[in-house]
DSSP file (Angstrom, degrees, kcal/mol; ACC not computed):
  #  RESIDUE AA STRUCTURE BP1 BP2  ACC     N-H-->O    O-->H-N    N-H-->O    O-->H-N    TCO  KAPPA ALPHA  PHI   PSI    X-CA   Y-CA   Z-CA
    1    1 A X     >        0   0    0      0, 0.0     4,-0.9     0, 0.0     5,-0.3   0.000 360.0 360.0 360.0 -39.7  125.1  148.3  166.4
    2    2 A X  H  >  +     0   0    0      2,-0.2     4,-1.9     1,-0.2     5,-0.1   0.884 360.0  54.9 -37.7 -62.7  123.6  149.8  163.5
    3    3 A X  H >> S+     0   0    0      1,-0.2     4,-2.5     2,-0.2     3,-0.7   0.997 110.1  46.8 -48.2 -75.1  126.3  149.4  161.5
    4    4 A X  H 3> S+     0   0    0      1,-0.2     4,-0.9     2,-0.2    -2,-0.2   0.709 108.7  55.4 -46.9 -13.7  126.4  145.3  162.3
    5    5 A X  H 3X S+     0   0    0     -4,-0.9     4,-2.5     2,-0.2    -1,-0.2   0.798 111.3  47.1 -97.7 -49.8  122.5  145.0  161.7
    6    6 A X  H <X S+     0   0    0     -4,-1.9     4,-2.0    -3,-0.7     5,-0.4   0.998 113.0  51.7 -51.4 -70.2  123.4  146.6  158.2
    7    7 A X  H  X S+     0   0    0     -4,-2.5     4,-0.9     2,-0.3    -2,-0.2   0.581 108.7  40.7   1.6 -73.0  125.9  144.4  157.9
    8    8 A X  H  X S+     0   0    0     -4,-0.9     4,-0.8     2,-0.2    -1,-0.2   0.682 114.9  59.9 -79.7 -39.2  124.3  140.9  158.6
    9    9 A X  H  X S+     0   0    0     -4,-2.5     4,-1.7     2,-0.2    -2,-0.3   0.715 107.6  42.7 -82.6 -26.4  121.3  142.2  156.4
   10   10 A X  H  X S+     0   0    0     -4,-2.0     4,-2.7     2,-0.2     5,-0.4   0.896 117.5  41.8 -59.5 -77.2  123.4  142.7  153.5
   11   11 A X  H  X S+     0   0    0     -4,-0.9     4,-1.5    -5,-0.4    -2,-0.2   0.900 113.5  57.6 -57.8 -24.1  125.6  139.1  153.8
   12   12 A X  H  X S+     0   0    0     -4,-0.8     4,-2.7     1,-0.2     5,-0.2   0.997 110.3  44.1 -64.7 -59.2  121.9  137.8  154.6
   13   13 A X  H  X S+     0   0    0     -4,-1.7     4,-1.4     1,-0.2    -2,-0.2   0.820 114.9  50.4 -50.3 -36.9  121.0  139.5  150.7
   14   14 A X  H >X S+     0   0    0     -4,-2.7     4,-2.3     2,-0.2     3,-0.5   0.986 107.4  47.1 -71.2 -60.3  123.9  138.1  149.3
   15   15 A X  H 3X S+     0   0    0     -4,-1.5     4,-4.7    -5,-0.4    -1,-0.2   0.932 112.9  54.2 -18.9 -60.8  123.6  134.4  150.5
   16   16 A X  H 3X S+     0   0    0     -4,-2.7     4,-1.7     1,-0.4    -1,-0.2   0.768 111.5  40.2 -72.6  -7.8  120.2  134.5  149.4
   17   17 A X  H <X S+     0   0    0     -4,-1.4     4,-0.7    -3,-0.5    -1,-0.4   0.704 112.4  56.0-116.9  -4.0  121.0  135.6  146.1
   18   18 A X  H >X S+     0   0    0     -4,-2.3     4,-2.1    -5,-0.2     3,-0.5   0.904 111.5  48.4 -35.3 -56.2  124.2  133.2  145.9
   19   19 A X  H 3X S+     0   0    0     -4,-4.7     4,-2.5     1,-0.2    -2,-0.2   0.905 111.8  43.3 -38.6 -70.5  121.8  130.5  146.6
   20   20 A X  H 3X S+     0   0    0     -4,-1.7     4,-0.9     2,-0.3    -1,-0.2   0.606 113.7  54.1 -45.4 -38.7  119.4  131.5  144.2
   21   21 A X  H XX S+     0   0    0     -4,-0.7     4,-2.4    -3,-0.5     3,-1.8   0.999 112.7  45.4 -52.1-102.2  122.6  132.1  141.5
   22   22 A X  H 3X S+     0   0    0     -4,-2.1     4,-1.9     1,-0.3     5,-0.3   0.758 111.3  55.9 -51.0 -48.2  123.9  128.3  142.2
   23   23 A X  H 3X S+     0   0    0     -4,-2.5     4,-2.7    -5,-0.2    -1,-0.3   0.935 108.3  41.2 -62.5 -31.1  120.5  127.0  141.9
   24   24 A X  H <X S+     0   0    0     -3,-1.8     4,-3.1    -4,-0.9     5,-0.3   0.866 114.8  52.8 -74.8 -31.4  119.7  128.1  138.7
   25   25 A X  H  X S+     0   0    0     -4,-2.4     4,-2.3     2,-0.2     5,-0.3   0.923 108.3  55.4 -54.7 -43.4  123.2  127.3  137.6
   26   26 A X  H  X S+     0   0    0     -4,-1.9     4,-1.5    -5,-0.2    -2,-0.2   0.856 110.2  44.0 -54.7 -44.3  122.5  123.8  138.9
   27   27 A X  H >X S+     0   0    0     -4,-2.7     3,-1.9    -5,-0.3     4,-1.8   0.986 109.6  52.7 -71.4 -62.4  119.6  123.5  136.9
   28   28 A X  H 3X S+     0   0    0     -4,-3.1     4,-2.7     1,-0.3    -2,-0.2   0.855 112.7  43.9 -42.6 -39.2  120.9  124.9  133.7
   29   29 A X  H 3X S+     0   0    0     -4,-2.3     4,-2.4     2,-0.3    -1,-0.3   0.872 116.5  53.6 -79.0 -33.7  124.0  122.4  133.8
   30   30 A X  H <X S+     0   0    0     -3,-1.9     4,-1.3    -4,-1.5    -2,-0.2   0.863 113.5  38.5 -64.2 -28.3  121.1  119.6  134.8
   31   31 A X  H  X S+     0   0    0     -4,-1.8     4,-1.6     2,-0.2     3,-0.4   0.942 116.2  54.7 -99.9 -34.0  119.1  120.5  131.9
   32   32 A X  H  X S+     0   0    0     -4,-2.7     4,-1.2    -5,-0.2    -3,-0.2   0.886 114.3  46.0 -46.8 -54.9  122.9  120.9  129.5
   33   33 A X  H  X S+     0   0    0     -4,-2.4     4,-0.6     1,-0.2    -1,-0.2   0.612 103.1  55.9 -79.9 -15.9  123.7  117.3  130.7
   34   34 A X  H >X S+     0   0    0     -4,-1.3     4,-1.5    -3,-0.4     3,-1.0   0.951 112.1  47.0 -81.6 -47.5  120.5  115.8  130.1
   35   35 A X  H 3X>S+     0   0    0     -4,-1.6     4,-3.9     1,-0.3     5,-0.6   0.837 112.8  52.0   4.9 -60.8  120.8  117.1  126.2
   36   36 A X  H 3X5S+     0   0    0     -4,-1.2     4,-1.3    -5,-0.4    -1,-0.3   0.859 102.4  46.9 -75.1 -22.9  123.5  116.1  126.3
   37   37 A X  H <X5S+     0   0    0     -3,-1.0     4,-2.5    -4,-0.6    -2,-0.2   0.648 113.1  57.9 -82.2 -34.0  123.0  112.5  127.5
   38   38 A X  H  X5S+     0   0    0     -4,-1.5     4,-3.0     2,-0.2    -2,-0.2   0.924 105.0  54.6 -55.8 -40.5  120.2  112.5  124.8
   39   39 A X  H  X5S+     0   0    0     -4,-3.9     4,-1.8     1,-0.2    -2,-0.2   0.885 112.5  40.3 -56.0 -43.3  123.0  113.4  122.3
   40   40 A X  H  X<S+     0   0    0     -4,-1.3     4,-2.8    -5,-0.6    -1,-0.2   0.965 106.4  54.8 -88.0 -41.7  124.9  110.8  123.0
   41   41 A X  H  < S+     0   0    0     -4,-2.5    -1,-0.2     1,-0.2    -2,-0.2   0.820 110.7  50.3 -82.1   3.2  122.8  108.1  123.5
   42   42 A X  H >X S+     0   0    0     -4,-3.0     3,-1.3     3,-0.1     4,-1.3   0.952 104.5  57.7 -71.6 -38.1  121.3  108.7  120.1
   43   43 A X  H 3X S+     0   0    0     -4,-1.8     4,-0.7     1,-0.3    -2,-0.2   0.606 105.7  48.4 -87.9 -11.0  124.5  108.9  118.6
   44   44 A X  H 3< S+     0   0    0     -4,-2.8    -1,-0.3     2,-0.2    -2,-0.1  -0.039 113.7  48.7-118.5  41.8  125.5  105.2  120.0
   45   45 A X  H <> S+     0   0    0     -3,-1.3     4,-5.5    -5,-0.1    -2,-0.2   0.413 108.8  54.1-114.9 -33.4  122.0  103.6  118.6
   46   46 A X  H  X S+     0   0    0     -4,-1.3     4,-1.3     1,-0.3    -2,-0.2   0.661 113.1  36.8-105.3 -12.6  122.7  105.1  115.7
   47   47 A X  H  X S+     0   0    0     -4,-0.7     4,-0.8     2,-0.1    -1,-0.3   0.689 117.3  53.2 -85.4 -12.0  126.3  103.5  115.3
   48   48 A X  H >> S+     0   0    0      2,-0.2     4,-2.2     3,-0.2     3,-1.2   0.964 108.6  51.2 -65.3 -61.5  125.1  100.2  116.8
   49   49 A X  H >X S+     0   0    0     -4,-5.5     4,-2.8     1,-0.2     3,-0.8   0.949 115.0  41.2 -49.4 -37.4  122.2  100.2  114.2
   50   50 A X  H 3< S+     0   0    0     -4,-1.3     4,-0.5     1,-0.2    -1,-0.2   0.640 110.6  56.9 -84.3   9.7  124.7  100.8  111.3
   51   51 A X  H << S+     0   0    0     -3,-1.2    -1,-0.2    -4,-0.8    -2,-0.2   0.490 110.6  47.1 -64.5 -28.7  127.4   98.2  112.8
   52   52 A X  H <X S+     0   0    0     -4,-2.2     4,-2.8    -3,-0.8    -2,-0.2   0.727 111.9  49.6 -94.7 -15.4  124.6   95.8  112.6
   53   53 A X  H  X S+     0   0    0     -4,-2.8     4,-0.9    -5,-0.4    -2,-0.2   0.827 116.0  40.7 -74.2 -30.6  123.6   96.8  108.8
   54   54 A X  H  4 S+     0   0    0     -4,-0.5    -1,-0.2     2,-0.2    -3,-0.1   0.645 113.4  56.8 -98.1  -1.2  127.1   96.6  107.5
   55   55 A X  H  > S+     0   0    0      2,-0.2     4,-4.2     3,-0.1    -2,-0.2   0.905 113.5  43.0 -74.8 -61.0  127.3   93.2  109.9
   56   56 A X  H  X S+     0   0    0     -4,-2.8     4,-0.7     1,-0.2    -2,-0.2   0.533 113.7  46.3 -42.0 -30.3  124.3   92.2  107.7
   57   57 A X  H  X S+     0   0    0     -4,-0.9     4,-1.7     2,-0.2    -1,-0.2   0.723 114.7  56.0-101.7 -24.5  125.8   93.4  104.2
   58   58 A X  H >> S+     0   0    0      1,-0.3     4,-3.4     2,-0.3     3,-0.6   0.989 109.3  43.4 -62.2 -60.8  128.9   91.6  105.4
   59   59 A X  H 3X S+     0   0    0     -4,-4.2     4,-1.3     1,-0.3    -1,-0.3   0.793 110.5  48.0 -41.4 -45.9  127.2   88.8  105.8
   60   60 A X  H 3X S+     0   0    0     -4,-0.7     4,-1.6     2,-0.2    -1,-0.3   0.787 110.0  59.6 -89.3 -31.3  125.2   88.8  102.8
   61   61 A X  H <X S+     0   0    0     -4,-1.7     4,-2.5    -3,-0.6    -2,-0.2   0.909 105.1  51.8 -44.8 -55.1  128.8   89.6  100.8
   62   62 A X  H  X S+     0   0    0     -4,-3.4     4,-2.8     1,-0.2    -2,-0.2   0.887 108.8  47.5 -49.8 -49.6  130.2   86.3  102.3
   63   63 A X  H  < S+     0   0    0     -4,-1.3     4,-0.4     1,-0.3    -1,-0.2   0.882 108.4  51.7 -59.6 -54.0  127.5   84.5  101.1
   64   64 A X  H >X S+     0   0    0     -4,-1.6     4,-1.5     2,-0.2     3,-0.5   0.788 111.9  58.8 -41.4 -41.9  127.6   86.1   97.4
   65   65 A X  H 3X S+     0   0    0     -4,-2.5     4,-2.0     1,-0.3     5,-0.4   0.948 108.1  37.1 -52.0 -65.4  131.3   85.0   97.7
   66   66 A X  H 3< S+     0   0    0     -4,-2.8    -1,-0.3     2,-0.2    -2,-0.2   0.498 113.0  50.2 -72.9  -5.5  130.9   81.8   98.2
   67   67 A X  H X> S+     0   0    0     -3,-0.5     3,-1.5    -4,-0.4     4,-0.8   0.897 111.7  57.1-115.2 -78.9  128.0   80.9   96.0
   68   68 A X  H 3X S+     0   0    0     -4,-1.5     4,-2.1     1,-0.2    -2,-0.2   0.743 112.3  46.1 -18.2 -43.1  130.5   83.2   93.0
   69   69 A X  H 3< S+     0   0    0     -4,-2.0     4,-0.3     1,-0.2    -1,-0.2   0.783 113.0  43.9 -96.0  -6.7  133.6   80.3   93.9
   70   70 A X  H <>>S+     0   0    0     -3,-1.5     4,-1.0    -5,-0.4     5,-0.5   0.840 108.0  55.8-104.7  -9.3  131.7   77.6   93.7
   71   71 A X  H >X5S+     0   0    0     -4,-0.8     4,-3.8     1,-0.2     3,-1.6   0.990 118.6  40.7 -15.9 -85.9  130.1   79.0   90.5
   72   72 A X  H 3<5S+     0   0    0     -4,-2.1    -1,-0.2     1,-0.2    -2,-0.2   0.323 110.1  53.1 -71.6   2.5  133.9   79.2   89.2
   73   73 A X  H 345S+     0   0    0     -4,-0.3    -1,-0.2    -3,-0.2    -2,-0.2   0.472 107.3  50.3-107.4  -8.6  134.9   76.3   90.4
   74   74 A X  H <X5S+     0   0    0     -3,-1.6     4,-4.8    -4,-1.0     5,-0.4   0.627 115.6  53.1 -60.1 -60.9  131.8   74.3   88.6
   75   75 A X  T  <<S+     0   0    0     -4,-3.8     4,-0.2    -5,-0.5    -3,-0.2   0.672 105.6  46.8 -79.2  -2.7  133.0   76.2   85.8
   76   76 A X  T  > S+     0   0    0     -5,-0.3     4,-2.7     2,-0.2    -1,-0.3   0.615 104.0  57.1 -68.3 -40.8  136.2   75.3   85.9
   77   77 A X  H  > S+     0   0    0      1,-0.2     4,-2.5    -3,-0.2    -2,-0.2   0.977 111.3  53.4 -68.9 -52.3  135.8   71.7   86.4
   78   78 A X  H  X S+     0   0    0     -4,-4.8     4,-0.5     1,-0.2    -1,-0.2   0.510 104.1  45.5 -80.1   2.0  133.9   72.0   83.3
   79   79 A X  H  > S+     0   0    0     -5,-0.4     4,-1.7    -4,-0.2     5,-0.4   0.805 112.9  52.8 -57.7 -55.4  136.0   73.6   81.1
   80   80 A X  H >X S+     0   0    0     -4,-2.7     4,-3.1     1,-0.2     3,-2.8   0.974 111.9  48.1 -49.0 -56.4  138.8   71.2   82.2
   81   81 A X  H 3X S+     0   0    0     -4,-2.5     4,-2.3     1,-0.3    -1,-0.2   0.771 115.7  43.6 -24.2 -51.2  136.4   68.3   81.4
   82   82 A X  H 3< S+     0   0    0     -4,-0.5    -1,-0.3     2,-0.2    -2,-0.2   0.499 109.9  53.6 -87.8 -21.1  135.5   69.8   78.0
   83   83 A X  H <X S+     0   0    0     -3,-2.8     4,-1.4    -4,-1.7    -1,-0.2   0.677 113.8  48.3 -94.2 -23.6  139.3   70.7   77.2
   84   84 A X  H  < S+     0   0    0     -4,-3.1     3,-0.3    -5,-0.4    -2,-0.2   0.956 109.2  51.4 -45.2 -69.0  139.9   66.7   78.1
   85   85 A X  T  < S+     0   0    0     -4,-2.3    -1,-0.2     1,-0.2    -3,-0.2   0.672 111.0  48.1 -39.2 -39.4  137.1   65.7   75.9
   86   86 A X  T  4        0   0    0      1,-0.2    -1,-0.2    -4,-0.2    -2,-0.2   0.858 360.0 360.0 -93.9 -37.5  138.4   67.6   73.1
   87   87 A X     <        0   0    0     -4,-1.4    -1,-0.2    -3,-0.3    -2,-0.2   0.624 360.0 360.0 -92.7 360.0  142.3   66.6   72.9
């Protein structure tokens, strides 16, 4: 009887310090994934913001683009004009 009382009290210690084991694991992997969740969702503001800056410089390219061909295409007209004029 002795023996089983030993036993029980022993698998009781073990449990408890399984328990104890697996909570603290549970927290550490809670506190790993929340880091980590931090990690990430800086890391997709911080490509969103520059997808909307390089959206913005796109934009502002286009524009330069088009205000540069009609530029050259002023200046074309007048050249032709002027090469007209001349012969």
């Amino acid at each position: 009887m002795e023996c089983t009382g030993r036993a029980l009290s022993f698998w009781a210690y073990q449990t408890s310090q399984e328990d104890v084991f697996q909570r603290q694991t549970v927290k550490k992997m809670t506190a790993q994934l929340k880091t980590m969740e931090r990690r990430h969702q800086s890391a997709i503001s911080e490509v969103i913001e520059e997808k909307e800056t390089l959206q913005e410089r796109f934009q502002a390219q286009i524009l330069d683009y088009s205000d540069l061909r009609r530029k050259y295409e002023e200046l074309g007209k007048l050249y032709k004009d002027k090469c007209r004029r001349l012969n």
